[in-house]
C-alpha positions as CSV (number, residue, x, y, z in Angstrom):
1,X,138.5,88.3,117.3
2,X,139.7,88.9,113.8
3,X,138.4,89.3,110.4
4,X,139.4,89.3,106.8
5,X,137.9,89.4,103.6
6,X,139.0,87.0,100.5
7,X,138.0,86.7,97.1
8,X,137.3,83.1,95.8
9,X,139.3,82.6,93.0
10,X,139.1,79.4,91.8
11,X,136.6,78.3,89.1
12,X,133.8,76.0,91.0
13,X,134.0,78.5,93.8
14,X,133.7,77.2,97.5
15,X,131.2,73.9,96.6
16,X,131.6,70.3,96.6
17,X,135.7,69.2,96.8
18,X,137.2,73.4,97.5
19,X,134.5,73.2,100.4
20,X,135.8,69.9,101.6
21,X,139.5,71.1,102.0
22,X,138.5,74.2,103.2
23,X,136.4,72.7,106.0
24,X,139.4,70.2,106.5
25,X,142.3,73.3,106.8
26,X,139.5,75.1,108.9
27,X,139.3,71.9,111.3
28,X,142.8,72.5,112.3
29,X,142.9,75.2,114.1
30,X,141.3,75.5,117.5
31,X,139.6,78.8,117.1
32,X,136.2,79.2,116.3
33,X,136.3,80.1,112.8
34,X,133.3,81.3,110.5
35,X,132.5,82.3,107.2
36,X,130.2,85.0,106.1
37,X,128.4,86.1,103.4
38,X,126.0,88.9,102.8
39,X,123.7,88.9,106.1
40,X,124.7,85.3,106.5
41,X,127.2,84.2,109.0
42,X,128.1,79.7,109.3
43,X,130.3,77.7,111.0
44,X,133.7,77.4,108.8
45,X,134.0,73.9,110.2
46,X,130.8,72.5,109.6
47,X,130.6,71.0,105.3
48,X,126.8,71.9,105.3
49,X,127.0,75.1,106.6
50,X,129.4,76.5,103.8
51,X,128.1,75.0,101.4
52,X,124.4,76.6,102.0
53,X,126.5,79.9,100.9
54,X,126.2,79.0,97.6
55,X,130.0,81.1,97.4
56,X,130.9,81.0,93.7
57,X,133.6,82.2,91.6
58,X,134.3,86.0,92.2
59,X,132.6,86.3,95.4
60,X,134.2,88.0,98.0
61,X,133.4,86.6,101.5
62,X,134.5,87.1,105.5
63,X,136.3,85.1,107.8
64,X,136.5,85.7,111.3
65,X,137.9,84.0,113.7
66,X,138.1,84.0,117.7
67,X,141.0,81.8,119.6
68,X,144.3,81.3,120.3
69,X,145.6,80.5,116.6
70,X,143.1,83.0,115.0
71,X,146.3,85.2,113.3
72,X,147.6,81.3,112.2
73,X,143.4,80.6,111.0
74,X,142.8,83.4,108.9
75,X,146.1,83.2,107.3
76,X,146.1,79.5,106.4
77,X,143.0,79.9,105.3
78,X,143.1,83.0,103.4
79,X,146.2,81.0,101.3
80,X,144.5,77.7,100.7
81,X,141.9,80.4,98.8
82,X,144.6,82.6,97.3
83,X,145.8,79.5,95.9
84,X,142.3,78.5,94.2
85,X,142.5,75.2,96.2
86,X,145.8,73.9,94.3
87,X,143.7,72.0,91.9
88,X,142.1,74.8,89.1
């Protein structure tokens, strides 16, 4: 199990479409993959579950993930953020 903590960058933060790739690039790993904020810890691959974050511009949050492709998660993950979703 690994963890890394990101900053959201781009300007609508992790809600509505950003969430939507995210959960999408998350979907394509096999590890168990989750995202946590504050006290809170949700499933990276469930759309509802991110979103009750409320993760907004700024924010810094926590992915972990546990699996074979975890190194491969957290790093495509981490760059789809760094990249503030290619579309802000």
């Amino acid at each position: 199990m690994i963890s890394r903590d990101v900053v959201i960058v781009n300007t609508s933060g992790l809600h509505a479409r950003p969430a939507t790739f995210f959960i999408q690039k998350a979907n394509s790993f096999r590890s168990t993959i989750w995202v946590e904020k504050d006290d809170r810890r949700v499933n990276a691959k469930s759309l509802l579950g991110v979103l009750s974050l409320g993760i907004a511009k700024g924010m810094s949050i926590t992915l972990i993930a546990d699996g074979q492709d975890e190194v491969a998660a957290l790093d495509g993950l981490s760059q789809l953020i760094d990249s503030g979703f290619d579309n802000n």
